[in-house]
C-alpha positions in Angstrom: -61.9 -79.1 -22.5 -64.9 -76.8 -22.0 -64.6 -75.0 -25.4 -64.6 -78.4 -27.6 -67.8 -79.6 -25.8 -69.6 -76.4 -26.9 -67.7 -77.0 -30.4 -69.5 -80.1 -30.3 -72.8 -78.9 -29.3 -72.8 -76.4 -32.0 -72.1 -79.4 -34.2 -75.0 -81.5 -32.6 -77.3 -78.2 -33.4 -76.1 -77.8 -37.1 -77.4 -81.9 -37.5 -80.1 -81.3 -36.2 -81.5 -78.3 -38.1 -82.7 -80.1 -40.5 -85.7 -81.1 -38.9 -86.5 -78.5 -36.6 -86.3 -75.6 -38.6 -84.8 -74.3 -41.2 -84.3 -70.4 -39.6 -83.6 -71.0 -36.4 -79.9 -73.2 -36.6 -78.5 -70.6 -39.3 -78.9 -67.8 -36.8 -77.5 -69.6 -34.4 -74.6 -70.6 -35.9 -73.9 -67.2 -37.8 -74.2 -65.7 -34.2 -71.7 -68.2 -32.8 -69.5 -67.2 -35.8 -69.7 -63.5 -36.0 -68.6 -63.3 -32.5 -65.7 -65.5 -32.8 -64.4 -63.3 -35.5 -65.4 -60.8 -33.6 -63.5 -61.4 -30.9 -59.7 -62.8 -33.0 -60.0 -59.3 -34.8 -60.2 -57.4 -31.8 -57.5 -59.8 -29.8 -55.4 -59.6 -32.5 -55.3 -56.0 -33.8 -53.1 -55.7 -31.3 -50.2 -57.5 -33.0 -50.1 -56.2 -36.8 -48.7 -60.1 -37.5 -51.1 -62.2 -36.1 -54.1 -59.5 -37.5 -52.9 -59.5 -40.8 -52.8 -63.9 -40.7 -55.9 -63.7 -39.7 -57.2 -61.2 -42.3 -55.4 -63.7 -45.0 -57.5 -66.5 -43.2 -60.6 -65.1 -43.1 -60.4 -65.2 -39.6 -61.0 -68.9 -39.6 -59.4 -70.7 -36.5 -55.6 -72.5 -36.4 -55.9 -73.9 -32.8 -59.5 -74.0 -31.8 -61.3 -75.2 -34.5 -63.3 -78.9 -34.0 -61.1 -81.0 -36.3 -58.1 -83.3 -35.2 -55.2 -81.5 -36.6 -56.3 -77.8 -34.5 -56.4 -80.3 -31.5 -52.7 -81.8 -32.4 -51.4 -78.1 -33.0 -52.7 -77.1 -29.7 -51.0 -80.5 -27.9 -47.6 -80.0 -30.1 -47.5 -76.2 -28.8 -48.3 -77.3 -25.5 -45.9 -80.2 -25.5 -43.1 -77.4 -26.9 -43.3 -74.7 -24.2 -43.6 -77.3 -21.3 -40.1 -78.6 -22.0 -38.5 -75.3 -23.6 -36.5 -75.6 -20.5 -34.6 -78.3 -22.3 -33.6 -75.6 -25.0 -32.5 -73.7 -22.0 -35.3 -71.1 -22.4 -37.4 -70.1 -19.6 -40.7 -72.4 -19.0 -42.3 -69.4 -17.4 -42.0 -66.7 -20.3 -44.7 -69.1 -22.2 -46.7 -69.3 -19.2 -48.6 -73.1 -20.4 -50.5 -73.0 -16.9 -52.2 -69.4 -18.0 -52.3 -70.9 -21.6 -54.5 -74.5 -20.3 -56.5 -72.4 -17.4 -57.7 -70.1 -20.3 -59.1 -72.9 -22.7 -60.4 -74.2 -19.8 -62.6 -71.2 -19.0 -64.2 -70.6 -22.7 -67.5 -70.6 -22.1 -68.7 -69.0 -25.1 -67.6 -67.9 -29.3 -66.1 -64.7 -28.0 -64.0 -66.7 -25.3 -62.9 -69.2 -27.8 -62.0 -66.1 -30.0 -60.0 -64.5 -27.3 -58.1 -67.8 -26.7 -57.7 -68.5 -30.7 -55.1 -65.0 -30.7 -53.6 -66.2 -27.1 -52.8 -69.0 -28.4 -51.0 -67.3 -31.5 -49.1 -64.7 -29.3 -47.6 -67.2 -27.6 -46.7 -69.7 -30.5 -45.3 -66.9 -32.0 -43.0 -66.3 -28.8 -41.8 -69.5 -29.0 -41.3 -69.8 -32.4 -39.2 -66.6 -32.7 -37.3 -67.7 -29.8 -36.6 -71.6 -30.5 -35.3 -70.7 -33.8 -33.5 -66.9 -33.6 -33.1 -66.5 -29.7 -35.0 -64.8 -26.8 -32.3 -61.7 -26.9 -31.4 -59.1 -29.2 -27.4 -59.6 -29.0 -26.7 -55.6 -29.3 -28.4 -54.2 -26.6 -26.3 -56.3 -24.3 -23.1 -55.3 -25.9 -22.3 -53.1 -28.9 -19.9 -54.8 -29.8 -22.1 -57.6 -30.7 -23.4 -56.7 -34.3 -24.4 -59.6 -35.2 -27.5 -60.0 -37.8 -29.5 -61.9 -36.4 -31.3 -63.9 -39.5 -35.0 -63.5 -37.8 -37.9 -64.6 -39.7 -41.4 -63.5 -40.7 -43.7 -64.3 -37.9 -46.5 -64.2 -40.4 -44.9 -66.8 -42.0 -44.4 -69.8 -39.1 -48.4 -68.6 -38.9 -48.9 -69.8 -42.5 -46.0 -72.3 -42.2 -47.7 -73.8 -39.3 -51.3 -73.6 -41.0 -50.1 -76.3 -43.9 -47.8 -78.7 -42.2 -47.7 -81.5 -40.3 -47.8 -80.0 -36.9 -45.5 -82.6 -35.3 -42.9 -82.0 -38.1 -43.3 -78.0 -38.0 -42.3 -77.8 -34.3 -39.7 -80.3 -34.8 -37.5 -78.3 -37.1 -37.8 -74.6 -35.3 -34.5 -75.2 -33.5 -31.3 -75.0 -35.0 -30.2 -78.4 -36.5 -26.9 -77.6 -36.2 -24.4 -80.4 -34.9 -23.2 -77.9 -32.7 -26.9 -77.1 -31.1 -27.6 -81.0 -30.6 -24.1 -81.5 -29.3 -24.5 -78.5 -26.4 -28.1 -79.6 -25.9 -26.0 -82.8 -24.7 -23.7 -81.3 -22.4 -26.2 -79.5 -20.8 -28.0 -82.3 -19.7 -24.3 -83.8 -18.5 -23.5 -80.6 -17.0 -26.8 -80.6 -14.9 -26.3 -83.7 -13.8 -23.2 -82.7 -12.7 -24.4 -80.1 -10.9 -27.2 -82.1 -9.0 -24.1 -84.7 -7.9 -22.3 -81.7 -5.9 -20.0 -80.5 -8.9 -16.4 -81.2 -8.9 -15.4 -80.7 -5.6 -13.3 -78.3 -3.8 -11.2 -76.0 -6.1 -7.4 -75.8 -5.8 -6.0 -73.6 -3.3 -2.8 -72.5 -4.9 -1.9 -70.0 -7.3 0.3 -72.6 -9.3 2.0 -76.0 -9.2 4.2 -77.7 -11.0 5.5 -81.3 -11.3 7.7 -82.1 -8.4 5.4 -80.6 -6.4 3.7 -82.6 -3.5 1.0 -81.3 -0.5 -2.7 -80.5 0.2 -2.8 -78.7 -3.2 -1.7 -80.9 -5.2 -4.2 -83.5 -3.9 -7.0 -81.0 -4.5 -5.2 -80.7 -8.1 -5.5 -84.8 -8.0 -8.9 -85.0 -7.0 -10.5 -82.4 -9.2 -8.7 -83.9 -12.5 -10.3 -87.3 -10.8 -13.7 -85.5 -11.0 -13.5 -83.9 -14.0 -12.1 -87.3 -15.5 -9.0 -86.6 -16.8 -7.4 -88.5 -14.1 -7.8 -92.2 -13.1 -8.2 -92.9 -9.9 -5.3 -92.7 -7.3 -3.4 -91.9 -3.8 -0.9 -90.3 -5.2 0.1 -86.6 -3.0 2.9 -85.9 -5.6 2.9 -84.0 -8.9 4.1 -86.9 -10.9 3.8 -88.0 -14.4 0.2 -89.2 -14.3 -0.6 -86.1 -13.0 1.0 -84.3 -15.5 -0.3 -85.8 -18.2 -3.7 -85.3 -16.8 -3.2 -81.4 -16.5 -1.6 -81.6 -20.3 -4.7 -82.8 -21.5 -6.7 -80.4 -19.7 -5.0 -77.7 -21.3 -5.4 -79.2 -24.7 -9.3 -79.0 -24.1 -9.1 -75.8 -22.8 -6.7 -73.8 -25.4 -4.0 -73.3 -23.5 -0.4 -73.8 -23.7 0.2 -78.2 -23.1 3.2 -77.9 -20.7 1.7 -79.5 -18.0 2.7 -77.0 -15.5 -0.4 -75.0 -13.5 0.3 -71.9 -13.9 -2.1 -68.7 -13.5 -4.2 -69.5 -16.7 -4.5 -73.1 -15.9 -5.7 -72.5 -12.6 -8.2 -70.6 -13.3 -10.2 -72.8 -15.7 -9.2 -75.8 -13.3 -11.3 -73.7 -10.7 -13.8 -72.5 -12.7 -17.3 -74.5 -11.3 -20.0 -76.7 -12.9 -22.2 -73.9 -12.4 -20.1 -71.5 -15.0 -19.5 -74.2 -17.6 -23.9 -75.0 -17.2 -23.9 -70.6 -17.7 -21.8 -71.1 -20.9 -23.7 -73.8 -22.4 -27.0 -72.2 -22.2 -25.2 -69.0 -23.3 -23.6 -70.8 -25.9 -27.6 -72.1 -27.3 -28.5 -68.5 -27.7 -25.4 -67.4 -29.3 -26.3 -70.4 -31.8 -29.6 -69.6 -32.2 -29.1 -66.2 -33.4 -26.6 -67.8 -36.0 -28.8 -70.1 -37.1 -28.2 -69.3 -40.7 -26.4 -70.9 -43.7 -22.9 -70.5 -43.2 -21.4 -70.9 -46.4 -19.8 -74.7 -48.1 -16.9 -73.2 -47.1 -16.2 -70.2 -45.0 -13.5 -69.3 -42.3 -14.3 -69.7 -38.8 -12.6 -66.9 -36.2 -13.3 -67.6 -32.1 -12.2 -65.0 -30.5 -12.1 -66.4 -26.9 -10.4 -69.4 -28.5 -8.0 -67.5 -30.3 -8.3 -69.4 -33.1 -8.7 -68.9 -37.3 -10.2 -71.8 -39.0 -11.5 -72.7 -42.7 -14.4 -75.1 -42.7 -15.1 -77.0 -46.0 -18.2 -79.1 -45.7 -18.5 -78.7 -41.6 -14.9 -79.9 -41.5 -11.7 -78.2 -40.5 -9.3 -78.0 -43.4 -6.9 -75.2 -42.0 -6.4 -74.1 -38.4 -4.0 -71.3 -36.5 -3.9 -69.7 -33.5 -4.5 -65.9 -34.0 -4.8 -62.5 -31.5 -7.2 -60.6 -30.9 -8.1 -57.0 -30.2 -7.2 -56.4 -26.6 -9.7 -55.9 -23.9 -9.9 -51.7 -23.5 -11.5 -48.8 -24.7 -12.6 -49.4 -28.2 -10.8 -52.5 -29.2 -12.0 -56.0 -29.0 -12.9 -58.0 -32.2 -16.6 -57.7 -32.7 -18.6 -60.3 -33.7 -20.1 -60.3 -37.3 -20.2 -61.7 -40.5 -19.3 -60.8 -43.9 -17.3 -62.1 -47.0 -13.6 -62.4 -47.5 -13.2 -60.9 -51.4 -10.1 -60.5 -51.7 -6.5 -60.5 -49.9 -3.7 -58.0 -50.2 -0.2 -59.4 -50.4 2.9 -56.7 -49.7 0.3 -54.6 -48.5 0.5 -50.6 -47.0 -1.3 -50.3 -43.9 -3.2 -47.1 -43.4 -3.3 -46.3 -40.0 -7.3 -46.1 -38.8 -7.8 -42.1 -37.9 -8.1 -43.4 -34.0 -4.8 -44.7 -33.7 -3.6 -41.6 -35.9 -4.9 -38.8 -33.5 -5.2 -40.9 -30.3 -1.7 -42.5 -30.5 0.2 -40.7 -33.6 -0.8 -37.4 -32.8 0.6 -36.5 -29.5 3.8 -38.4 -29.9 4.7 -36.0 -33.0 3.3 -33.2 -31.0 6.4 -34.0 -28.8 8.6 -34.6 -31.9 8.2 -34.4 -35.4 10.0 -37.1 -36.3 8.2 -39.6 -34.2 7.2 -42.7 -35.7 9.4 -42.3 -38.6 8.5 -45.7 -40.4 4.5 -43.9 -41.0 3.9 -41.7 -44.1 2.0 -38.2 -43.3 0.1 -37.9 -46.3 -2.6 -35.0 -47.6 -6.2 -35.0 -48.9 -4.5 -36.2 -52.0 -2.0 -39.2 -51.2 0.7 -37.1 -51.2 3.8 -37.4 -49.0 3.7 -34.3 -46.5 7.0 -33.0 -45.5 6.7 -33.2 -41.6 9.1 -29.8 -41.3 6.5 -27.6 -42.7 3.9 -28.8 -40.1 2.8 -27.5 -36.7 1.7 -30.5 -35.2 0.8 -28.7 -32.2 -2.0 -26.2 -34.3 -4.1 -29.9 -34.4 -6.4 -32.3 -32.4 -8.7 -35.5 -32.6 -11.2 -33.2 -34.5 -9.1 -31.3 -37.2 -6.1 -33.1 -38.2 -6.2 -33.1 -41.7 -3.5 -35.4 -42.7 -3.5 -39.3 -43.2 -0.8 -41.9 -42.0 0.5 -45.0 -44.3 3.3 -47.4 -43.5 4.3 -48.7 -46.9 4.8 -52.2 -47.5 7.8 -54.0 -45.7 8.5 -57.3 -43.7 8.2 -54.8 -40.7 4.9 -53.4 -41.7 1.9 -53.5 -38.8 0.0 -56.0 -41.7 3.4 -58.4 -41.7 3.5 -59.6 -45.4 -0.6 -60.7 -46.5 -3.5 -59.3 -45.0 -7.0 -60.9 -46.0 -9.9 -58.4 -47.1 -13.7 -58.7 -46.3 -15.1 -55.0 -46.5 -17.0 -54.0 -43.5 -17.8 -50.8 -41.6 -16.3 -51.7 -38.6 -12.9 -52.1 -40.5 -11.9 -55.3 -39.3 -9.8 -58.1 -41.3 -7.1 -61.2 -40.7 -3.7 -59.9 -41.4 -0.4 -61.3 -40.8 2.0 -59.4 -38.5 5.6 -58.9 -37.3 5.0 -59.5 -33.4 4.9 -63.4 -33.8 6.0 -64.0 -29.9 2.4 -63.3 -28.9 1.1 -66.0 -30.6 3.0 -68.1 -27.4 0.9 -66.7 -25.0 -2.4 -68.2 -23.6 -4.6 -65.3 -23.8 -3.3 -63.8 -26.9 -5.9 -60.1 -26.8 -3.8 -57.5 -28.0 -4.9 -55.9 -31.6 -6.4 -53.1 -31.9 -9.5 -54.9 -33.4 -8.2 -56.5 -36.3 -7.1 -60.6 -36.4 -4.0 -61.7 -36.6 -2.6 -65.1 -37.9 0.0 -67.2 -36.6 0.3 -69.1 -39.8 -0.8 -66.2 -42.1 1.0 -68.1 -45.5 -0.6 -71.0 -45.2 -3.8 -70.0 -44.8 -3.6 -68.0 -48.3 -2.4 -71.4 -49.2 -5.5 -73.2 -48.1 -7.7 -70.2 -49.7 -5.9 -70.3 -52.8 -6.3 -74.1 -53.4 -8.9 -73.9 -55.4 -8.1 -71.6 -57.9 -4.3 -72.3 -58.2 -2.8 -75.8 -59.2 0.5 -74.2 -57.2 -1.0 -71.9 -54.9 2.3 -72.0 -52.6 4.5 -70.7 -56.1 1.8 -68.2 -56.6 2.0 -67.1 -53.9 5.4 -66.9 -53.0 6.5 -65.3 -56.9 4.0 -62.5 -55.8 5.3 -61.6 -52.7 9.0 -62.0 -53.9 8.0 -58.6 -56.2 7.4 -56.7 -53.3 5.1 -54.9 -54.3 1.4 -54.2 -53.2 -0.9 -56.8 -55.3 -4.5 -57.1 -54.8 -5.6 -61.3 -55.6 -9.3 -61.8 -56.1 -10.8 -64.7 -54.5 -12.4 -66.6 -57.9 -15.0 -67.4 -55.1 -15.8 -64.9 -52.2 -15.8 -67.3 -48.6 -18.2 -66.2 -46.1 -16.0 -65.2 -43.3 -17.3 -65.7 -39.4 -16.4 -64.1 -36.0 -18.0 -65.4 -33.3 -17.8 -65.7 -29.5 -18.1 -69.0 -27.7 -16.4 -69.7 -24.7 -18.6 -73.5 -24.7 -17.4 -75.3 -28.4 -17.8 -78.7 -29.4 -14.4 -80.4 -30.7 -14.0 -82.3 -33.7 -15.0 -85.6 -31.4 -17.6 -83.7 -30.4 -16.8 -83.5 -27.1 -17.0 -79.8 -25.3 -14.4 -77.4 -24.8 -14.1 -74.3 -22.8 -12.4 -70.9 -22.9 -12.3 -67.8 -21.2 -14.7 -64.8 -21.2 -12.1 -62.8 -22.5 -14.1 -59.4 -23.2 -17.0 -60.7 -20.2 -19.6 -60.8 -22.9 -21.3 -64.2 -21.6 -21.3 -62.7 -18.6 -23.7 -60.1 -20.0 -25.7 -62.6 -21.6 -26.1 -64.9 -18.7 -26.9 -61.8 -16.6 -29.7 -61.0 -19.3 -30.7 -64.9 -20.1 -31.4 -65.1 -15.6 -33.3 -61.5 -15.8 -35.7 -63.2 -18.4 -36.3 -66.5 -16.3 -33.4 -69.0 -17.0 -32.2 -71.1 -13.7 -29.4 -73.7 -13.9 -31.0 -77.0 -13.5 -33.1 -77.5 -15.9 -35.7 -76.3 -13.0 -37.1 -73.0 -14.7 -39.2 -70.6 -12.6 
């Protein structure tokens, strides 16, 4: 490059000043020097990260100085944002062409200068997005509160300025299992996609076995493509085939009956192109949970419907669960927090939304509507509903609260499990067990519910009770509301993925139950990504 041969020349100068003067070199060189810092002071003033590095650094160069490891930064940061597209970020947004064309032009200190805080902007860019994610999760939905555990961009600056270069760039993405195993089925799914894709999607709006015609050889052929199915002539729904579509299920989270009905089809339908979306979706989602998640912790999916504990990046407890249903102001958010405590025989105060919005007008109509709910005042006591005017009140100025006291019948069921947050969301046991047979199971008002709600206090309590079961059960035979500390809180996770790697580490799929990915695809193409692994 042009700049390093007038590094060099500078160099040759500085030799040779020895002998040809001892005034005339200096100047030189301080001139060369002043107007480098010159020029990375004014660049940079314009980012109060990078200034403030180089006001640490004495304004000293990271990338364009003469020695060997500034020239094997600037290759390792060129190398990084030529295949970003591997990461499923967007070659373009780094701009390396723009990046080369500029080093190519310096001509002078100032120009070196110039390119020196270039250089920095766009390492940072990289480096923020590699590790934490290109988007900020709730501006595409608000439901999406998230932390995102971002670090200090003056510190990859400093990071950068006393590592191994190689080894620096090398850990900025997540290292997660997960992260490596959808890096890998990208790459699958884009090959995939380049081969033409599974074929021609089912034209029916269920089958079942017995069932024989065009369809079900469309059926036949897809589960051929999408390997589930060995090859055969078969134009009958037979056993094979059934088994085929049973399996499919399995990966997918639905119900295993082998029969195709509405749910089925649609994820047999769904194209290469939408499982490639939700694997790049699925990268960002990871990188802005790039975090410590705890030795042990619970795991909640929402579009998977699922409730795990993890102990050591293993599964120890699963169960299906619900969700908050898809309207108004109730799906699940995602967030995390930690689980404290649980509550077994617990009341469940109603949430003032459900009180006014639901409560309210039903005992505006009759008084003794909802029978099962405590009215109670500012106080906690028991109002007597025949000395109220329910109709004198709205959303704004009902001053009363509502509490179901404990009962098998309570909205909580028998346990619920406690990690304090604003948005008043926990796991909780419930009466309405036949939901948990359905394959799309969003029906809370926010909160989780858990198929196996016992056994996962079991699991919890494990390791703090010899008998957790007894414990458990000689507390809830009192009937009474008991708060149980957790000896050690367990950071508690709900997150979104609709692309999950299975414990074989193969990956699944689900629905977009709430159309969040959606969101964030729409957002990821806006900012440059392209299926392919061809980025703009």
């Amino acid at each position: 490059m042009r700049f390093l041969v007038l590094l060099r020349l500078m160099a040759l100068i500085m030799m040779l000043g020895v002998s040809i003067g001892a005034s005339l070199v200096p100047s030189v060189a301080q001139a060369q020097v002043t107007a480098f810092k010159q020029a990375v002071a004014e660049a940079a003033s314009r980012d109060e990260d990078i200034a403030a590095f180089y006001r640490q650094n004495g304004f000293a160069p990271l990338w364009t100085g003469p020695g060997e490891v500034d020239r094997e930064r600037r290759a390792q940061l060129m190398r990084a944002i030529r295949t970003v597209s591997d990461h499923g970020l967007p070659v373009a947004r780094y701009d390396p062409d723009a990046l080369m064309n500029m080093l190519a032009s310096v001509r002078t200190a100032r120009d070196r200068g110039l390119a020196e805080v270039e250089l920095s902007r766009v390492f940072l860019q990289y480096a923020g997005d590699i590790q934490t994610g290109m988007l900020i999760p709730n501006r595409i939905d608000r439901a999406m509160v998230r932390e995102v555990p971002y670090r200090d961009r003056t510190g990859y600056l400093t990071g950068l300025s006393t590592a191994q270069p190689a080894s620096f760039f090398r850990a900025l993405p997540p290292t997660s299992m997960e992260y490596n195993a959808l890096i890998k089925e990208k790459v699958a799914m884009e090959r995939l996609l380049h081969a033409g894709g599974w074929g021609p999607t089912v034209p029916a709006k269920s089958l079942k076995p017995g069932d024989s015609g065009n369809a079900v050889i469309a059926l036949r052929n897809r589960l051929i493509a999408m390997e589930y199915l060995e090859r055969t002539s078969t134009r009958t729904y037979d056993a094979d085939v059934q088994a085929a579509v049973q399996q499919f299920q399995i990966d997918h989270g639905l119900n295993d009956d082998g029969v195709v009905g509405a749910a089925t089809m649609q994820q047999i339908n769904v194209s290469v192109e939408k499982r490639l979306q939700s694997v790049l979706v699925a990268l960002e989602r990871e990188r802005w949970f790039n975090t410590e998640r705890g030795k042990r912790h619970v795991l909640v999916n929402i579009p998977d419907f699922s409730a795990k504990i993890m102990d050591d990046g293993k599964v120890t407890f699963q169960t299906r669960s619900v969700v908050g249903a898809n309207k108004e102001d109730r799906p699940t958010p995602e967030f995390s927090d930690v689980m404290e405590h649980m509550v077994i025989n617990p009341s469940w105060f109603v949430p003032r939304s459900i009180a006014t919005k639901e409560y309210l007008p039903a005992l505006k109509r009759n008084r003794n509507a909802a029978g099962h709910i405590q009215i109670t005042d500012s106080r906690g006591r028991v109002v007597n509903r025949g000395a109220v005017n329910f109709a004198a009140y709205n959303e704004r100025n009902f001053p009363f609260a509502m509490r179901q006291p404990p009962s098998r019948s309570n909205a909580l069921g028998l346990v619920k499990f406690m990690f304090p947050n604003k948005h008043n969301i926990y796991l909780h046991d419930t009466p309405a067990k036949s939901l948990f047979a359905r394959d799309v199971r969003a029906f809370s008002h926010g909160c989780v519910r858990l198929a196996q709600p016992f056994d996962f206090a079991y699991e919890l309590l494990s390791k703090q009770e010899a008998d957790p079961k007894g414990y458990f059960q000689s507390v809830l035979r009192t009937g009474q509301e008991t708060k149980v500390d957790l000896n050690e809180p367990v950071p508690v996770h709900l997150i979104y993925r609709t692309a999950v790697t299975n414990a074989r580490g193969h990956t699944e799929y689900r629905a977009d139950v709430y159309g969040r990915d959606s969101k964030i695809w729409d957002a990821l193409s806006r900012a440059g990504v392209v299926l392919g692994g061809v980025q703009g």
